[in-house]
MDAnalysis code that builds the backbone (N, CA, C; Angstrom):
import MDAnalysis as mda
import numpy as np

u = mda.Universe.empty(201, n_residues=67, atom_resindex=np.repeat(np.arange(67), 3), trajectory=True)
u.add_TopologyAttr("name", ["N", "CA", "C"] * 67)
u.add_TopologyAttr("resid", np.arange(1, 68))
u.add_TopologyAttr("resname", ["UNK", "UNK", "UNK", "UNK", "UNK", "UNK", "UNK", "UNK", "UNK", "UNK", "UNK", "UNK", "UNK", "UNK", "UNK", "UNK", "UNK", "UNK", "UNK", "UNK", "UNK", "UNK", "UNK", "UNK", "UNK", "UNK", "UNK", "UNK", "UNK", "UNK", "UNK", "UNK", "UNK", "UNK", "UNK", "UNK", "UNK", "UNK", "UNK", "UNK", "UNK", "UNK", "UNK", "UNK", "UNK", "UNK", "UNK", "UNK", "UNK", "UNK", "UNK", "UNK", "UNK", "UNK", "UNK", "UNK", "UNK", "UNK", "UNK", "UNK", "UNK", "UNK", "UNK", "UNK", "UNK", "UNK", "UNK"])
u.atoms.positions = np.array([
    [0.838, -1.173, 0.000],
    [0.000, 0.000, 0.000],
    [0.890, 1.247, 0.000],
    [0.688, 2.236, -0.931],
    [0.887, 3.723, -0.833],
    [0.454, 4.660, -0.027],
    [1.383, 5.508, -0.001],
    [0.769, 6.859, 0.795],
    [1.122, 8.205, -0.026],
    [0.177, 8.806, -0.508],
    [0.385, 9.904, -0.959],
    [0.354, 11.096, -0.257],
    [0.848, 12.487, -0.926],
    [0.761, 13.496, 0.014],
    [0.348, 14.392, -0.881],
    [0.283, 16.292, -0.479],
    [-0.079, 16.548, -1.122],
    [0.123, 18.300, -0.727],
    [1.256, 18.476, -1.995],
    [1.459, 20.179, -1.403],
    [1.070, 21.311, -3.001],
    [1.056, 22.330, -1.949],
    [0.888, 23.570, -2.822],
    [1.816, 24.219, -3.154],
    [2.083, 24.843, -4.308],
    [2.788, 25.679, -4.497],
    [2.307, 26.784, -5.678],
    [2.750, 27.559, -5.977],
    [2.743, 28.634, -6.693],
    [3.628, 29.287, -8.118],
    [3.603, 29.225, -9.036],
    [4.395, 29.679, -10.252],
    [3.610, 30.616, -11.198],
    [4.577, 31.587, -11.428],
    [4.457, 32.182, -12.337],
    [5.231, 32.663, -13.406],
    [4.966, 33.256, -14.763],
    [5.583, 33.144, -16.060],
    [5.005, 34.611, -16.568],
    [6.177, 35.011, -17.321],
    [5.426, 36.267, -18.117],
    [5.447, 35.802, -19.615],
    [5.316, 34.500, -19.921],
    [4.941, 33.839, -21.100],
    [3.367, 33.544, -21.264],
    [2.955, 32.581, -20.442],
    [1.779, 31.659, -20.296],
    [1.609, 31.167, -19.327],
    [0.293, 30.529, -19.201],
    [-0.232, 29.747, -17.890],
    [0.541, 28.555, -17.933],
    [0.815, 28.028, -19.414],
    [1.137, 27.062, -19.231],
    [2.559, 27.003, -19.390],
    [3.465, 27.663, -19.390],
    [4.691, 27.867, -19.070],
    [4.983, 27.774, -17.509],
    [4.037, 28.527, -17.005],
    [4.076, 28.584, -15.116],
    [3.848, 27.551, -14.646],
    [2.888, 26.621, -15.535],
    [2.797, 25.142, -15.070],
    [4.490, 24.209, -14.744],
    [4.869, 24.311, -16.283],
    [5.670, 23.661, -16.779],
    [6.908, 23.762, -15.538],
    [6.904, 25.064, -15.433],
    [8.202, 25.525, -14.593],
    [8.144, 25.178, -13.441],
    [6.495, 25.165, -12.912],
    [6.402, 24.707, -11.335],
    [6.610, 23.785, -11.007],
    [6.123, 22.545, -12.182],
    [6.616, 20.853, -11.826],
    [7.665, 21.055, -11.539],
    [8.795, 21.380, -12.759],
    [10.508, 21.508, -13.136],
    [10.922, 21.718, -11.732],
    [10.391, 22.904, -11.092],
    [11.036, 23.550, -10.005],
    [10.997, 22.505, -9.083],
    [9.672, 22.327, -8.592],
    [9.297, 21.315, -7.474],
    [9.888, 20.009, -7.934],
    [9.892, 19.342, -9.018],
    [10.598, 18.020, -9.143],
    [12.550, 17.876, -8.895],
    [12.906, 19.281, -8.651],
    [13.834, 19.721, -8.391],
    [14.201, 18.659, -6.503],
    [12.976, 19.300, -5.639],
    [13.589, 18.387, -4.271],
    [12.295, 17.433, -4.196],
    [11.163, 17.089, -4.640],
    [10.032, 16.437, -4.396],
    [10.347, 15.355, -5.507],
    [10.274, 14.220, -5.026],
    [10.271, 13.007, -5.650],
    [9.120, 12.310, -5.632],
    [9.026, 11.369, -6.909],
    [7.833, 10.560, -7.457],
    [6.487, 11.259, -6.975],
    [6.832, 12.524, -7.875],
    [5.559, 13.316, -8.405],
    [4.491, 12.502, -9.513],
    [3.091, 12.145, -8.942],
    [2.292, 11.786, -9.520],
    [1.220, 12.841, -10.487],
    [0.928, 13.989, -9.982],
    [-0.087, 14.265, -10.344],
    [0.123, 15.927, -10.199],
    [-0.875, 16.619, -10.883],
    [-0.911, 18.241, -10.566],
    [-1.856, 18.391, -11.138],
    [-2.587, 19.189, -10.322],
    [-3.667, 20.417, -11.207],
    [-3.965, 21.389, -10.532],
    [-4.329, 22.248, -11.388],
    [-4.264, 24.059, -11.291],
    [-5.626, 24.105, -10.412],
    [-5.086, 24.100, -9.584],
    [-6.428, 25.158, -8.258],
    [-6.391, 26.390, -8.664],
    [-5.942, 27.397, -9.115],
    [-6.432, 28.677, -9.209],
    [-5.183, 29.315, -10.478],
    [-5.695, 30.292, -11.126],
    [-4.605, 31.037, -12.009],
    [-5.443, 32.765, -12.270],
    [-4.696, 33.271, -12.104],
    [-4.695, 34.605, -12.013],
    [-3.779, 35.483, -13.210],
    [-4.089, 36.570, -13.891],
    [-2.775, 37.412, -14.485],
    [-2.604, 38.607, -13.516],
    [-1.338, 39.299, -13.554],
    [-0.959, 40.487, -12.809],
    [-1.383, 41.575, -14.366],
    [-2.073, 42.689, -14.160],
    [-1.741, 43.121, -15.121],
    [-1.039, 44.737, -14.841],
    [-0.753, 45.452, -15.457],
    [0.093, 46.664, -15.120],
    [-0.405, 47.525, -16.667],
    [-1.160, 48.515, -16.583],
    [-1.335, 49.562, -18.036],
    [-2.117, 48.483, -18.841],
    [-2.945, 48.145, -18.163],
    [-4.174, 47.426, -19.752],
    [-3.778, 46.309, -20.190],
    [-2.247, 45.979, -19.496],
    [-1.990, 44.580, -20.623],
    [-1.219, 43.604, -19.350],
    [-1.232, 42.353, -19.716],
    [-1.051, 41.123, -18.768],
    [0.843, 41.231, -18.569],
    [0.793, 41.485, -17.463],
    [2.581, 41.320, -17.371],
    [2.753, 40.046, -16.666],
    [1.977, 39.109, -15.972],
    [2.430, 38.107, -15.265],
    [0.895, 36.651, -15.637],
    [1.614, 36.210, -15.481],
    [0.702, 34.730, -15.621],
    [0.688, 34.136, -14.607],
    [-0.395, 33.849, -13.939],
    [0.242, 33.093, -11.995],
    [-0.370, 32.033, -11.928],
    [-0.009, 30.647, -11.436],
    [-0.681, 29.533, -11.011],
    [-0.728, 29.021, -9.762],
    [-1.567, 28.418, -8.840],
    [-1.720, 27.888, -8.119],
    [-1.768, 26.185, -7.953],
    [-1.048, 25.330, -7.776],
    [-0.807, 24.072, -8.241],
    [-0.912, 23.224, -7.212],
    [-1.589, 22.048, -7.100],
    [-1.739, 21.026, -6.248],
    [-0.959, 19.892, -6.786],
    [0.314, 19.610, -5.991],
    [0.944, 18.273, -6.479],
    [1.010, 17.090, -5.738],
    [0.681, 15.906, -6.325],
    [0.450, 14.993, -5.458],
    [1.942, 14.063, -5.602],
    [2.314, 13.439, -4.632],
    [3.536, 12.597, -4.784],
    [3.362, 11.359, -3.372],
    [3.978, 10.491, -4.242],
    [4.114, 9.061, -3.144],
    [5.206, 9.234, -2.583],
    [5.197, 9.332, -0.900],
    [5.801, 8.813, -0.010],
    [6.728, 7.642, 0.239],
    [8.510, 8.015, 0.227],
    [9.246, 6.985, 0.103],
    [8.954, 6.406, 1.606],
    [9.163, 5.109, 1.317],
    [9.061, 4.012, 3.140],
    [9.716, 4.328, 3.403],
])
């Protein structure tokens, strides 16, 4: 039997949403091991003068617990 867990984190991109995705796994798979799963709880843009300067995500990642 497994045990999963399950953290939040946050990324953002002045490309795309889905760049901020991309980068947040990257980042987090950086110290979090046997990452299963992610999805976007929330995404937001920053904008500044009428136009989008930031792309922001909110990310739920799920990962199995080494024994």
């Amino acid at each position: 039997m497994s045990v999963a867990k399950i953290i939040e984190i946050s990324s953002d991109s002045t490309v795309s949403f889905e760049d901020a995705i991309r980068d947040g796994l990257r980042r987090a798979g950086k110290t979090v091991k046997n990452i299963k799963r992610a999805w976007v709880a929330d995404h937001l843009v920053e904008v500044t003068g009428n136009e989008i300067t930031s792309f922001r995500v909110h990310l739920k990642i799920t990962f199995v617990v080494d024994d």
